[in-house]
C-alpha positions as CSV (number, residue, x, y, z in Angstrom):
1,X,143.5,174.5,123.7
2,X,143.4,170.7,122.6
3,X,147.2,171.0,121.2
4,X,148.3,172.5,124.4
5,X,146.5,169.4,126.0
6,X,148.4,167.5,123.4
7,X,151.6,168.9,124.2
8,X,151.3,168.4,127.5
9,X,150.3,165.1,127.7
10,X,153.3,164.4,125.1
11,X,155.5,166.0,127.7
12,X,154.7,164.1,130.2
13,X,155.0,161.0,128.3
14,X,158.2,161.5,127.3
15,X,159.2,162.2,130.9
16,X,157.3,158.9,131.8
17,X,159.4,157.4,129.2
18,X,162.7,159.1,130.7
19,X,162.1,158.5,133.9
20,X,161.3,154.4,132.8
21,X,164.6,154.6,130.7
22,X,166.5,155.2,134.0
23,X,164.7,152.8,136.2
24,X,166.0,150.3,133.1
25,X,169.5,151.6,133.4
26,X,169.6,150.7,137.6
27,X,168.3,147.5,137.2
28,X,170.8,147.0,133.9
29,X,173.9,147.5,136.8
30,X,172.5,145.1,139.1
31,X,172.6,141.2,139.0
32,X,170.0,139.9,141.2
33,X,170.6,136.1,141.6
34,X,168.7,133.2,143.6
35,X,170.2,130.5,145.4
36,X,168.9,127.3,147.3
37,X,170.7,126.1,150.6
38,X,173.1,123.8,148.6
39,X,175.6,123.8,145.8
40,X,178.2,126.2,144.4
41,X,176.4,129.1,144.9
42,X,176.4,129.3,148.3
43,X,180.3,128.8,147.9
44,X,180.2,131.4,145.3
45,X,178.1,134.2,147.7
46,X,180.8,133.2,150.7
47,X,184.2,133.9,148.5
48,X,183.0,137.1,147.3
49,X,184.8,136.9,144.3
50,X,182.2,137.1,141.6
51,X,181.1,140.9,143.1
52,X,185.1,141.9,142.4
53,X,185.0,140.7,139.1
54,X,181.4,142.4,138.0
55,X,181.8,145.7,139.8
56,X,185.2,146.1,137.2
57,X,182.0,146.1,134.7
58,X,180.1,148.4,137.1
59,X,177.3,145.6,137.6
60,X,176.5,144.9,141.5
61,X,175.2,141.8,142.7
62,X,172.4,141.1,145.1
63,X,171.6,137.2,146.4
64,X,167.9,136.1,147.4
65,X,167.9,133.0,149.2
66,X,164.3,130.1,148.1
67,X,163.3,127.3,149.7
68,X,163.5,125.1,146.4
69,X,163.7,125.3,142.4
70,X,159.9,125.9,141.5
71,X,159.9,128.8,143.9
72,X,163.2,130.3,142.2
73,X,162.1,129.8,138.8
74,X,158.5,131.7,140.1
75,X,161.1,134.4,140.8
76,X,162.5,134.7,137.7
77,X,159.3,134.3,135.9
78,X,157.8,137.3,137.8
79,X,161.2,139.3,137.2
80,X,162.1,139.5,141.2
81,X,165.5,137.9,139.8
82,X,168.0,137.5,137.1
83,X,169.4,134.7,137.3
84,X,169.0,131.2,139.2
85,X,170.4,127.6,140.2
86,X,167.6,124.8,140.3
87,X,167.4,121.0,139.6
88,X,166.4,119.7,136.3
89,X,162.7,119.2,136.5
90,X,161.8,122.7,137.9
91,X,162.8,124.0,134.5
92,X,160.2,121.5,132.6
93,X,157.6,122.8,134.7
94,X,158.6,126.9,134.1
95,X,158.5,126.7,130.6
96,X,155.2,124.9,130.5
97,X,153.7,127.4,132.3
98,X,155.3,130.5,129.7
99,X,158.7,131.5,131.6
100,X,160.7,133.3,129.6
101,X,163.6,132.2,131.1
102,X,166.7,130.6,129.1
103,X,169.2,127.4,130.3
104,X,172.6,128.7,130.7
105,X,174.9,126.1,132.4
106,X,174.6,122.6,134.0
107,X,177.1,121.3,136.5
108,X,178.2,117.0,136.0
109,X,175.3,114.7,137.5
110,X,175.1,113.8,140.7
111,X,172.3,110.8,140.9
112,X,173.4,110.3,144.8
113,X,172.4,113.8,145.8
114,X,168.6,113.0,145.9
115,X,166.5,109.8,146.8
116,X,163.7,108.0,148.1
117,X,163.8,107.8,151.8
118,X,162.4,105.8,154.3
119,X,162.1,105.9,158.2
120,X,164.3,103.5,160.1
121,X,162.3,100.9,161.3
122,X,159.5,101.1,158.2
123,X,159.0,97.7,156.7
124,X,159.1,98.8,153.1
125,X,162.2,97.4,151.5
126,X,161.7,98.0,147.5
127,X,160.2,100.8,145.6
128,X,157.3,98.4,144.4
129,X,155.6,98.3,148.0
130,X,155.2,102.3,147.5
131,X,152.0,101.1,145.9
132,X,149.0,102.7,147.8
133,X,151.6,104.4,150.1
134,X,151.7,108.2,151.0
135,X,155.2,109.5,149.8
136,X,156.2,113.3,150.3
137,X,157.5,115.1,147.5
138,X,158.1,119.0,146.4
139,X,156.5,119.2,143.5
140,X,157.7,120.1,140.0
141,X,161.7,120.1,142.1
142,X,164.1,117.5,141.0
143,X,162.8,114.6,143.0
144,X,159.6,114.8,141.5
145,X,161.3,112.9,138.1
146,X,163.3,110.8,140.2
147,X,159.8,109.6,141.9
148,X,158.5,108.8,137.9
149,X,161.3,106.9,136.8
150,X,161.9,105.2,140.4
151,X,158.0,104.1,140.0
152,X,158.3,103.3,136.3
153,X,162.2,101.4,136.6
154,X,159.6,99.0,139.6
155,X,156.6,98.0,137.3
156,X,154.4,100.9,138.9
157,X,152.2,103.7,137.8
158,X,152.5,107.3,139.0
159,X,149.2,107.0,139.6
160,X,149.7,104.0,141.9
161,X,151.0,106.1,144.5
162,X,149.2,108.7,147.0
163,X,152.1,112.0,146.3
164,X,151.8,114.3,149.2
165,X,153.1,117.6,147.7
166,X,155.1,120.0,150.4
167,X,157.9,121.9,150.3
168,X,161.3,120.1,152.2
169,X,160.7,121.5,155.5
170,X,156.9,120.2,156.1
171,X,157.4,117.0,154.5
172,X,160.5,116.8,156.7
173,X,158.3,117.2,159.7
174,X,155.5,114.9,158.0
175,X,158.2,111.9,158.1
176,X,159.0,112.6,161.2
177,X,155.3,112.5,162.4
178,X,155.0,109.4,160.7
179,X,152.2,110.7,158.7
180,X,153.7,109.9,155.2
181,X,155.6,106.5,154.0
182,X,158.4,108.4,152.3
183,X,160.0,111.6,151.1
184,X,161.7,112.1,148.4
185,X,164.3,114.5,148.9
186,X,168.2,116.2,147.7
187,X,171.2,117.1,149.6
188,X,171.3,118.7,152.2
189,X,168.1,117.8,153.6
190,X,168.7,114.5,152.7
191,X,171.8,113.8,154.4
192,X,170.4,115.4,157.5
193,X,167.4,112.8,157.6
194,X,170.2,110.0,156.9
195,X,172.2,111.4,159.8
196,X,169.5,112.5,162.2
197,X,166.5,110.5,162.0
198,X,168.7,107.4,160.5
199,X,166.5,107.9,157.5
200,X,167.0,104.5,154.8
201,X,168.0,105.0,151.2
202,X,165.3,103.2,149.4
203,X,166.6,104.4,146.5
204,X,168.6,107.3,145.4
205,X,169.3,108.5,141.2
206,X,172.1,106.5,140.4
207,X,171.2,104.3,137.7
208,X,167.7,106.4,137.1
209,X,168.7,109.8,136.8
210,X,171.5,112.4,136.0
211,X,170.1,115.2,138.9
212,X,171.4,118.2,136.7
213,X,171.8,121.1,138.9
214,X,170.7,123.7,136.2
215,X,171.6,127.6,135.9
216,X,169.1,129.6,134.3
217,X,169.0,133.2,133.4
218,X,165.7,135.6,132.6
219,X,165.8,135.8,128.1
220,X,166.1,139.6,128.5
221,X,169.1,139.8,131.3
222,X,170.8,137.1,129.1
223,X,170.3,138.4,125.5
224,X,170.7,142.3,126.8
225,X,173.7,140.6,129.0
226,X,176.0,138.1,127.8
227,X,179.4,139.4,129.1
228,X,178.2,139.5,132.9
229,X,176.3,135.7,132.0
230,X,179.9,134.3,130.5
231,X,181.5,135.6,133.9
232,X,179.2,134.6,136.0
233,X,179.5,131.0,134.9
234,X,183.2,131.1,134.8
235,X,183.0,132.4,138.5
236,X,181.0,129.4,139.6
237,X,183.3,126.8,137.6
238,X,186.6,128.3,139.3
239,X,185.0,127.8,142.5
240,X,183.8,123.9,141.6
241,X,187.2,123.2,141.0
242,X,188.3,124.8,144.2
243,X,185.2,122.7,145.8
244,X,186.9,119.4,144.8
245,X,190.6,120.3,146.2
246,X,189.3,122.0,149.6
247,X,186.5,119.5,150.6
248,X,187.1,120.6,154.0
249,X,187.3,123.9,153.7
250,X,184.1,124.1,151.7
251,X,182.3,122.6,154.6
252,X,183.9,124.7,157.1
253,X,182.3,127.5,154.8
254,X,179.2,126.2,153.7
255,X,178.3,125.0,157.4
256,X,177.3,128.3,158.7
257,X,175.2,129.4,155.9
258,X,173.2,126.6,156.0
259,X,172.9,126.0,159.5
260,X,173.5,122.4,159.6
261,X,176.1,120.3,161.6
262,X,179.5,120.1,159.8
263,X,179.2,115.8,159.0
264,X,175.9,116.6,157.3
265,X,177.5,119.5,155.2
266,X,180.4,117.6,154.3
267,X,178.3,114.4,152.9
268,X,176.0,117.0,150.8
269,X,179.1,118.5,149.7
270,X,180.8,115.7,148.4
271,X,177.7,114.3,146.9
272,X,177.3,117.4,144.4
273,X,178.6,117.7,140.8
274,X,181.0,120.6,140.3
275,X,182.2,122.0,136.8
276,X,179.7,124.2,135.2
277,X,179.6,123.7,131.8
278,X,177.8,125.3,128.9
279,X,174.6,123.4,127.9
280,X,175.6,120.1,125.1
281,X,173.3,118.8,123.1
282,X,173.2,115.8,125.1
283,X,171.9,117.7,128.2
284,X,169.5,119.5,125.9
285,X,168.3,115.4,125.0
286,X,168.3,114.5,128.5
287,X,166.0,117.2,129.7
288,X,163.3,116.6,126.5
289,X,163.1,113.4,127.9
290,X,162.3,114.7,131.4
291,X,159.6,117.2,129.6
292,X,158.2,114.0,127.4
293,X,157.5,112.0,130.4
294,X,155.7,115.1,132.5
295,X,153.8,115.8,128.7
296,X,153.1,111.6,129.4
297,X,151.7,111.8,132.6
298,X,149.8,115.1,131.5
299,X,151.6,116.8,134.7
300,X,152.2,119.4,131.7
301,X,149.7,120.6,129.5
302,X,151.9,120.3,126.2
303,X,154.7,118.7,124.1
304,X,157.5,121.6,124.5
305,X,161.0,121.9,122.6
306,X,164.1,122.4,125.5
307,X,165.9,123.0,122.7
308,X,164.5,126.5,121.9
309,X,165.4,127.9,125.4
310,X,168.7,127.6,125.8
311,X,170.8,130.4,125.6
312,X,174.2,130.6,123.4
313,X,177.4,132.2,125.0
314,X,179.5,135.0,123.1
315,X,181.8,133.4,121.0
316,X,184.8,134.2,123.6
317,X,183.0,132.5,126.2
318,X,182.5,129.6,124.2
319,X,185.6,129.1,123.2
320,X,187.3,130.0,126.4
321,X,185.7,127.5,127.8
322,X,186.0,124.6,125.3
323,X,190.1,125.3,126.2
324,X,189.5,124.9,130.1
325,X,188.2,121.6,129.7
């Protein structure tokens, strides 16, 4: 009796484990990736060419539109995507909290694509007054670094300020009210307060920060992946370069997916850094500094190495793309 129990049960586990095998195998042949209202991805989605190119290696490509970077890295973390775009703090923050998620490109920086903002007729004219003042941030995105260094570059503490911690569109809606002193912000939300509410640049990266726009893949899509990875970034470098020849163009097809009049495209378009690259050692420095100074202000819980998260193309990728450049 008990080995017919036995048998049975084995059965049924090996049909569990079937069954899981093929559940595997779909999700293998699709490339679920997560995009933010800005940047080459959005150009990438519009061409169409990148779902040409992968169904030749019979993958299919879905596209999940976030709100900002910690909510796309939360994606990834939780599996609900593959592969994402985010600035370079949002990373930090992921593997602090035990993503197991890997850097696989960076496009150039792009320090005027985020800032400090004011509203037009506030008094505050250096980022030292921020000192006791209410200032709007998304937290653990981009900004949130520029904030530290813009506060640290002045004399101040982080701890001198009062950060008010909502995503883009209530903090938008919280400067307008008047209810916070300033919002720290990126493109394109940032050049729509500039254009509509005559917003003031207190202070944007340049000079502060690099604002990496980082692409970052889930360890086991990567490592069970690479070919469709090594694609995937050559897609988005082909269109960067087409980005910096067709400025106009790129608006006019931009515009309607994010919703926003065509002058405020075009200034966020022109303000972002296109040319993916692989990840350099230099970047990999960069962002352990950006980790070191969250570890600092105990933001994060731990020392953590950037360098052991960052995945490592096939050899043809790399050297492919050490002749394109």
């Amino acid at each position: 009796m008990r080995t017919i129990t036995l048998r049975r049960s084995l059965a049924a586990l090996l049909a569990a484990a079937i069954s899981l095998g093929a559940i595997t195998q779909v999700q293998a042949e699709s490339l679920r990736i997560g995009y933010q209202k800005y940047g080459t991805l959005v150009l990438l989605k519009a061409k169409g060419t990148l779902e040409k190119r992968l169904a030749e290696q019979g993958v299919e490509v879905q596209w999940t539109e976030f709100p900002g970077g910690p909510q796309l890295l939360e994606g990834l973390n939780v599996g609900s995507i593959d592969f994402g775009v985010t600035g370079e703090t949002p990373p930090v923050f992921a593997q602090a909290a035990g993503a197991d998620l890997l850097y696989v490109a960076h496009e150039p920086p792009a320090p005027s694509g985020e800032a400090i903002l004011l509203p037009k007729d506030s008094p505050i004219k250096s980022v030292a007054e921020l000192k006791g003042k209410r200032v709007a941030l998304n937290k653990g995105s981009n900004v949130h670094y520029l904030l530290v260094r813009a506060l640290e570059d002045a004399g101040l503490k982080y701890s001198d300020i009062q950060p008010v911690y909502l995503p883009p569109a209530d903090a938008r809606a919280a400067f307008e009210r008047g209810s916070v002193d300033a919002w720290v912000i990126w493109d394109p939300f940032q050049a729509a307060a500039e254009k509509q509410l005559d917003a003031r640049t207190l202070r944007d990266g340049n000079g502060l920060v690099d604002n990496h726009q980082f692409y970052l893949a889930t360890r086991p899509f990567a490592e069970k992946h690479p070919q469709v990875i090594s694609t995937l970034v050559e897609e988005i470098r082909g269109v960067g370069e087409w980005v910096q020849n067709n400025l106009d163009e790129a608006t006019a097809q931009v515009q309607p997916l994010i919703g926003l009049p065509t002058d405020i495209t075009r200034l966020a378009v022109e303000r972002q850094g296109y040319g993916a690259s692989f990840i350099s050692p230099q970047v990999v420095e960069a962002q352990q500094k950006i980790a070191d100074a969250f570890t600092d202000l105990k933001l994060i819980p731990k020392k953590l190495s950037v360098k052991d998260v960052i995945w490592t193309p096939p050899a043809n990728a790399a050297a492919g793309h050490a002749h394109a450049h």
